[in-house]
C-alpha positions in Angstrom: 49.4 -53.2 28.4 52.7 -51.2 30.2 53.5 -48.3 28.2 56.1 -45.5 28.8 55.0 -42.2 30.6 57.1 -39.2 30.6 56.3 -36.5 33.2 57.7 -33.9 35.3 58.1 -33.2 39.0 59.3 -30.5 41.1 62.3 -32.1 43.3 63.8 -30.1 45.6 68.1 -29.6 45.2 68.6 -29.7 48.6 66.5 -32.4 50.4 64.9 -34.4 47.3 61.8 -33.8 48.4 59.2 -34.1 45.5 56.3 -31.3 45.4 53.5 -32.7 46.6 52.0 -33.5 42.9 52.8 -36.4 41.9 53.4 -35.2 37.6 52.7 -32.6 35.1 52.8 -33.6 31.2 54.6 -30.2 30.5 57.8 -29.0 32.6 56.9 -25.9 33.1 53.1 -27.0 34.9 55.3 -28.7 36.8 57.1 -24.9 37.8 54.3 -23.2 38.2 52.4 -25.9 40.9 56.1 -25.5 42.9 54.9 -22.0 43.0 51.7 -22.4 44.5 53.1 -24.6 46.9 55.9 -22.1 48.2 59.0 -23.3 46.7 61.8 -21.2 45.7 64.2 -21.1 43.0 67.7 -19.6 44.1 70.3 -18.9 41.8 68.9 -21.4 39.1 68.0 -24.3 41.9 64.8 -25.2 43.1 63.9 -25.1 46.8 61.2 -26.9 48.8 59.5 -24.3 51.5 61.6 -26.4 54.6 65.1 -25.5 52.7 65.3 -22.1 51.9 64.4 -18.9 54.9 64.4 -15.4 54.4 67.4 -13.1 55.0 66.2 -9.5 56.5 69.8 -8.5 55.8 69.6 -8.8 51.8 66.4 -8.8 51.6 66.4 -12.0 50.1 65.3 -15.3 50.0 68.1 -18.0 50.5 68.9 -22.0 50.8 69.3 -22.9 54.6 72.8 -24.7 55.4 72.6 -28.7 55.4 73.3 -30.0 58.4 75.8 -32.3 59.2 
C-alpha cells in the first residue's frame, strides 16, 4: 500500500538547506527542532546556522549576503 504523508520541515530561505530531521507531523515541532539545531528566523524567514552571523554593531543576529 502507498498512502499520502503530510509533514513538515525546516528549509532554510537562503540556501535550501533542510534541518537535519527529516519531518515533524505538526509545523510548529518542526520550529522548535530548528531551534535546537541553531537556526534563526530573521524578519519572518528562517535561517540555517551557515546563513545568518552576528552583528556586534546592532546587536543583532542577521542573514549573511549570498554570494555571487
Amino acid at each position: 500500500m502507498i498512502r499520502e504523508v503530510t509533514m513538515y520541515q525546516a528549509v532554510c530561505d537562503r540556501c535550501g538547506e533542510i534541518s537535519e530531521q527529516i519531518g515533524y507531523n505538526e509545523e510548529d515541532a518542526a520550529d522548535k527542532a530548528s531551534f535546537y539545531e541553531q537556526w534563526e528566523e530573521i524578519d519572518g524567514k528562517l535561517y540555517c546556522p551557515d546563513c545568518y552571523e552576528y552583528d556586534e554593531g546592532t546587536d543583532e543576529y542577521k542573514p549573511k549576503k549570498k554570494e555571487d
